[in-house]
C-alpha positions, -999 to 999 in steps of 0.1 A, spaced: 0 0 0 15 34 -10 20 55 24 13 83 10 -24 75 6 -26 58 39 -1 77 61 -10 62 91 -12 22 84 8 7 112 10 -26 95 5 -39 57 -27 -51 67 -58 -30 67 -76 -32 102 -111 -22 112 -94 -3 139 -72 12 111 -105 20 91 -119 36 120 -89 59 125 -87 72 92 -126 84 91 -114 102 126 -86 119 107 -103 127 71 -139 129 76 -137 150 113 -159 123 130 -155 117 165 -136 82 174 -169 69 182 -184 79 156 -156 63 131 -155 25 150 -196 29 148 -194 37 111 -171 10 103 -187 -18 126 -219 -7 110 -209 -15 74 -195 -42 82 -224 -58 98 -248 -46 70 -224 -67 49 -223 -96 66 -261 -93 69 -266 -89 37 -243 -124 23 -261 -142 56 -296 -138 41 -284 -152 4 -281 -116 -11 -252 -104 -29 -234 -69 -20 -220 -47 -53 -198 -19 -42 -191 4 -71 -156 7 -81 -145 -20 -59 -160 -54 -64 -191 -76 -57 -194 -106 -30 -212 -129 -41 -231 -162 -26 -222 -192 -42 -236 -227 -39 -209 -258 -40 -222 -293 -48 -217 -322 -26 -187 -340 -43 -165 -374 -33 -132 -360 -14 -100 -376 -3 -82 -378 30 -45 -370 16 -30 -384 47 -49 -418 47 -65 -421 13 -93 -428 22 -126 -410 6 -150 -389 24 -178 -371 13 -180 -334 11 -213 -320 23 -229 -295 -2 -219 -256 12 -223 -216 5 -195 -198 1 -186 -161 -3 -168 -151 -35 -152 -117 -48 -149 -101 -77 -129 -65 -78 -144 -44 -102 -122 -36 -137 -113 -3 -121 -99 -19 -88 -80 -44 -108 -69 -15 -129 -55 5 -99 -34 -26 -81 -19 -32 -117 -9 -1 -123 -25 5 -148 -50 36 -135 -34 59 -114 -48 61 -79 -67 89 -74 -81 105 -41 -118 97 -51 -123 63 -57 -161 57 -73 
């Protein structure tokens, strides 16, 4: 990540915590306001991929509910075969601009819609 855009990353990972700070220090909210914000769209999220429903974020990407088949699997230590129950799982898909940025092939920009 370029430390410029995020001068106050502590670590190369992005935190909620992080997230939180950095609507404290660009947007003026209070602290409390930031870590409600962020837990908030996060929870809308997860609500939102719980229920079945897919969640598009323009310029970014789209999670997505996806259904996996029941299908024969194999122990790798012992051979032996087990079944694999049929499962959701989440997928994600960055949008062209997204994949565009991390490339290098758009310049990142300070508004990113």
């Amino acid at each position: 990540m370029d430390r410029a855009i995020l001068p106050t990353l502590e670590t190369p990972t992005l935190t909620k915590a992080e997230l939180a700070e950095l609507l404290f220090e660009r947007l003026g909210l209070n602290k409390r306001e930031s870590k409600d914000m962020v837990e908030a769209f996060f929870e809308l999220l997860h609500t939102q991929l719980v229920d079945g429903n897919d969640a598009k974020l323009s310029g970014f990407g789209n999670f997505q509910i996806r259904r996996k088949a029941p299908r024969p699997g194999r122990n790798p230590r012992t051979g032996e075969a087990i079944p694999i129950k049929a499962r959701n799982v989440v997928t994600f898909h960055a949008s062209h601009k997204l994949k565009g940025v991390v490339q290098g092939d758009i310049p990142a920009g300070e508004n990113f819609e």
